[in-house]
N, C-alpha and C positions, 0 to 999 in steps of 0.2 A: 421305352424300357419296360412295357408290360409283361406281363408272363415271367418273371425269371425267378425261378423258386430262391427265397432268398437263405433256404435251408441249407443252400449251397456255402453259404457262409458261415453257419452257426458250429459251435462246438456240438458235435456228438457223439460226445463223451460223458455227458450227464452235466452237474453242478460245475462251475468256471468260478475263480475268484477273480479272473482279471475282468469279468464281467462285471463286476461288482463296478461302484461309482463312487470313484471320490473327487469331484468333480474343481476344477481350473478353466479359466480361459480370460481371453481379452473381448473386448467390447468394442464397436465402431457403430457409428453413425451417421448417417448421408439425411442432413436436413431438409427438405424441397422445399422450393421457392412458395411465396405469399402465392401463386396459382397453381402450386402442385406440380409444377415441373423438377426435375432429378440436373443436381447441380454436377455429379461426379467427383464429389469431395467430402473425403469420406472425414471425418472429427473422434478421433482414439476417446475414449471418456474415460482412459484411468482405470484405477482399482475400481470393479466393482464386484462388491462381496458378497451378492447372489443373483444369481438368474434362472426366473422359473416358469418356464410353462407350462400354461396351462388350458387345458383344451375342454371346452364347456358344448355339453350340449341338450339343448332343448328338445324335448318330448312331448306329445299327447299322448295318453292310455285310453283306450276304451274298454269297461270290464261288462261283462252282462247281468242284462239287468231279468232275465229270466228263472233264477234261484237265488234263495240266500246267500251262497257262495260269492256271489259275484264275481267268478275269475275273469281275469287278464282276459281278455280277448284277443288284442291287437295292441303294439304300441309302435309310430311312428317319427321318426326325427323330424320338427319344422325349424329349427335353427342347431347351426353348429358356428362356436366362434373359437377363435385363437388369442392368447394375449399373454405377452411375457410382461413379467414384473420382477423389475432390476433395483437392488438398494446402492444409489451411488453415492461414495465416500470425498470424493476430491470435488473440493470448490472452485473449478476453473469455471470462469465466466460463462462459456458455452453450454456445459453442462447445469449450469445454475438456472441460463435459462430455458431447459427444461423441466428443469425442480418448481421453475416459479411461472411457468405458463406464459414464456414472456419472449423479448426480441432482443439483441447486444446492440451495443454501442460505442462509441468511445467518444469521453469528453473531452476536448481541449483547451489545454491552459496556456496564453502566452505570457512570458515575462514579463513582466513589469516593477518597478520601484513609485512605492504608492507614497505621498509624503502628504502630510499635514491633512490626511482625511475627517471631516469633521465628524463627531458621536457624539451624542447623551447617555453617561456612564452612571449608575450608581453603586455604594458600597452592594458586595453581595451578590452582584452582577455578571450573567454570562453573556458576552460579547462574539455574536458568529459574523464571523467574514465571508464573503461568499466564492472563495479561495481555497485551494486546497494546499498542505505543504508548507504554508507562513514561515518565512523568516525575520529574525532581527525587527521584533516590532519595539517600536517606543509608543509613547503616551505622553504628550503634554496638555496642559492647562489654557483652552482655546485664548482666553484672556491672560494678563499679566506673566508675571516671569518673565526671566532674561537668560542669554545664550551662553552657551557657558563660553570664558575667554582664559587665556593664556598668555602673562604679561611678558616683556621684556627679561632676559638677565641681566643680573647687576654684577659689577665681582664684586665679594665684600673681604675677601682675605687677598692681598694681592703679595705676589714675590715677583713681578717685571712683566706678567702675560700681556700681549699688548694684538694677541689674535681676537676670532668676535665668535661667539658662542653664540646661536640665534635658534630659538623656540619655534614651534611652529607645532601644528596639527590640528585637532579637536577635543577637548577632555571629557572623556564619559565621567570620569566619576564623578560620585554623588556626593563628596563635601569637598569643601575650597581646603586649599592643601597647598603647601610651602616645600618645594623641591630644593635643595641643593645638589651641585654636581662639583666632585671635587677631580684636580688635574694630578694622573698619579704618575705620567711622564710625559715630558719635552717632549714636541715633535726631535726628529735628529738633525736635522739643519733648517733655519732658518729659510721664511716663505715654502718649505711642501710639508706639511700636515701627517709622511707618513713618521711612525714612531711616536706620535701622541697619543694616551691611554686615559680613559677615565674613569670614575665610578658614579654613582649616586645614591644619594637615601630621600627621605620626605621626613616631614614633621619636625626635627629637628636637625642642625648640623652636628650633632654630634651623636647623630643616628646611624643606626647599624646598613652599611654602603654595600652596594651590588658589588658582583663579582667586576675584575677589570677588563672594562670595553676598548677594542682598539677604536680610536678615530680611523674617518675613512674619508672626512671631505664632505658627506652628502648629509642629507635628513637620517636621523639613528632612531627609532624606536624604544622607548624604554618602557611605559606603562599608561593603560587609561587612555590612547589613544596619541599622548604627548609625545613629539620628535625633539632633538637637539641636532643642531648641526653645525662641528667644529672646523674653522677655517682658518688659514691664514694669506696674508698677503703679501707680494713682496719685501724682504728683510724679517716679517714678524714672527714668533714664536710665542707657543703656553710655555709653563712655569708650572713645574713640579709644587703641589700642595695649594695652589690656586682654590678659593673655591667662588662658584659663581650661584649665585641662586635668582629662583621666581617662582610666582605664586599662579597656581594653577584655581581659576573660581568656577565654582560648579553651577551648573542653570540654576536657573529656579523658576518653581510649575511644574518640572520632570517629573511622573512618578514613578517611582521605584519598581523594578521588576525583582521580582521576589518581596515584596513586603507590598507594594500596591495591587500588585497586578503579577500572575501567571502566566505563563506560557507553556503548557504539559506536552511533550513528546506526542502522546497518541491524542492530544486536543488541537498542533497543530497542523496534525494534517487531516481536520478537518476546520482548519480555517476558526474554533475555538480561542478565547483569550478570556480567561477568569479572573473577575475583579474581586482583591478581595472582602472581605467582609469588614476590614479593620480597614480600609483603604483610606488615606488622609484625603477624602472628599466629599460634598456633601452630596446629598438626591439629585439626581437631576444635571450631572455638570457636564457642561460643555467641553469635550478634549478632543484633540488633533492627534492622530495618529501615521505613523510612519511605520513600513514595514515591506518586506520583500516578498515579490511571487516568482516563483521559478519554473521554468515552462516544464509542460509536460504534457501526457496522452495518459488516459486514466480508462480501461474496458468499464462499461456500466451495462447492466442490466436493466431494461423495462418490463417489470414484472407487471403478470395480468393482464397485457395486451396483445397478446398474440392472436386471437380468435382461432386458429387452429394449427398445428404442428402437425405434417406429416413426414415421412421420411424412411428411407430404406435400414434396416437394419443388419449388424453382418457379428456372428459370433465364432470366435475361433477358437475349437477347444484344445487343451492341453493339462489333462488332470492326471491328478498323482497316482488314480488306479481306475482303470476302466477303457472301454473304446473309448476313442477320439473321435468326436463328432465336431464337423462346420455346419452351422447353419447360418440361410440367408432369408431374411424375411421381406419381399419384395415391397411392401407398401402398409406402412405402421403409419398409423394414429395415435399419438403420445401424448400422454399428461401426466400431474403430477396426480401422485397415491398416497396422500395423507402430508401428515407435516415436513419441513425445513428442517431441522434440529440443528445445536451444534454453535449457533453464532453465540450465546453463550451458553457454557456447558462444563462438566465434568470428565465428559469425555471425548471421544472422538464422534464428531458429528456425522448424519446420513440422512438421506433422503432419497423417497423409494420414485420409482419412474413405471408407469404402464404404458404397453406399446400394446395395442389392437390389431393384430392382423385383418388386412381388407380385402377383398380379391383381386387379385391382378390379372386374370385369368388370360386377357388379350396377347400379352407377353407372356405369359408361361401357362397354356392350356392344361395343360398335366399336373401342373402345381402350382394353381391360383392364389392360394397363402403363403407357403414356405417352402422350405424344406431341408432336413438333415441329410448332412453325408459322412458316412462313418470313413473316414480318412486314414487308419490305424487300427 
């Protein structure tokens, strides 16, 4: 394409405002492989809020040294280089590690349910798991304490119920506590269970009762982890106003989540649990932990090991006033240009990216570094 007056395309008509620049576009990038081979996948980078080249070049001057004047005599170019510098705004993994001089990854977490893991806790204590995501952790006391249990029901008010009301579950809560369950309707015929209704309160029987539960025959949920399950057998029936009670006993050793021990939204996914500083324990103590992991694929960054980043560049413009230029920069050299910003901050974070044009010459004789094309 040599020779082609490119006057053929300018206004000539003097000063253009569509000439003017106010410049848009999008970003891509084609990383090459650890030996500089072109993968053909190109990676969109997002907003990025400026991009500027900049074309540097190298000189010697020789001036003479034959008068005081010493003019200019000669000056000749010994280097010219190319090198766009991009500030990018979006922290997607890939583009991070180009911010961070680094290689992606992804780490993986398979599920698990971890029970009675042994630590040395003291008050004041931060405990990292090496887990990402933690759920439903407990804390007990390696030594002593007991489990928590859930007795038998008794009736103690009886009008004829002669069905069997039978406990069962596990009780989370933290103090021993007196349930009663009172019958607020007969099944409807004798031996099937449908039409029986109940309620329940704690602490006292003459405490304020749940809303009305239908029976259903199987294990019923009501609180703290506790089941009830109301039955009958051939010929038997409940008895309106019945009540039945038991006593639900809470471990001991457990420590309290929220008053011993923390669990923070953004501490447990990173596998964090904070002991607190009032925690009912002493230096030093031995506890068992129980807690959930839940699977997952997490990108990771390896920053500052890349040893070098090459890769093709591809800019496609689309600005609010001016020509439309694409450009392609066949073979960038990229690092990062100064700080990270942003992980904590006030505002919206950035970080700046320089790409070194290199010569590609063997592939594109005529335009060994880049090149623009005014598309519009």
């Amino acid at each position: 394409m040599k020779g082609i007056d490119l006057q053929l395309f300018a206004n000539k008509s003097g000063s253009n405002a569509e000439d003017l620049m106010l410049g848009a576009g999008a970003v891509y990038f084609e990383r090459f492989t650890k030996q500089g081979e072109p993968t053909g996948i190109f990676h969109h980078c997002g907003n990025v809020d400026s991009f500027n080249l900049t074309t540097e070049v190298t000189s010697v001057q020789k001036n003479s040294s034959m008068n005081s004047a010493r003019e200019l005599m000669a000056e000749d170019t010994t280097q010219v280089a190319a090198r766009v510098t991009m500030a990018f705004t979006e922290y997607d993994p890939t583009n991070l590690a180009l911010g961070l001089y680094g290689e992606t990854g992804v780490e993986t977490q398979e599920a698990q349910t971890i029970t009675d893991e042994p630590h040395t806790i003291s008050p004041d204590f931060v405990l990292r798991l090496p887990h990402y995501n933690i759920e439903n952790v407990q804390i007990k006391l390696a030594t002593g304490g007991s489990e928590a249990t859930i007795s038998a029901a008794t009736l103690t008010t009886s009008n004829g119920s002669d069905g069997t009301l039978a406990t069962g579950g596990t009780f989370t809560g933290t103090e021993t506590t007196e349930y009663f369950i009172r019958i607020t309707a007969a099944n409807t015929d004798a031996g099937t269970i449908a039409g029986c209704k109940f309620q329940w309160t704690k602490g006292s029987i003459a405490g304020v009762y749940s809303a009305e539960i239908e029976a259903t025959g199987a294990a019923q949920s009501i609180e703290n982890g506790i089941t009830v399950q109301l039955t009958v057998a051939a010929g038997q029936s409940f008895a309106a106003n019945d009540i039945y009670t038991f006593t639900a006993t809470a471990a001991t050793g457990q420590l309290l989540k929220g008053k011993d021990y923390y669990v923070y939204e953004a501490e447990a996914r990173a596998g964090v649990v904070n002991i607190s500083k009032n925690a009912s324990i002493a230096e030093n103590t031995q506890v068992k932990l129980s807690y959930n992991v839940p699977e997952g694929r997490y990108p990771k960054i390896m920053g500052a090991n890349a040893g070098r980043i090459e890769g093709r560049l591809l800019f496609i413009g689309d600005p609010n006033r001016g020509p439309c230029y694409n450009g392609e920069f066949w073979k960038c050299s990229v690092k990062p240009n100064g700080d990270l910003s942003g992980l904590i901050g006030t505002d919206y974070g950035t970080y700046e990216i320089q790409a070194t044009c290199m010569s590609d010459r063997q592939n594109h004789p005529d335009e060994p570094f880049y090149k623009l094309v005014k598309v519009r």
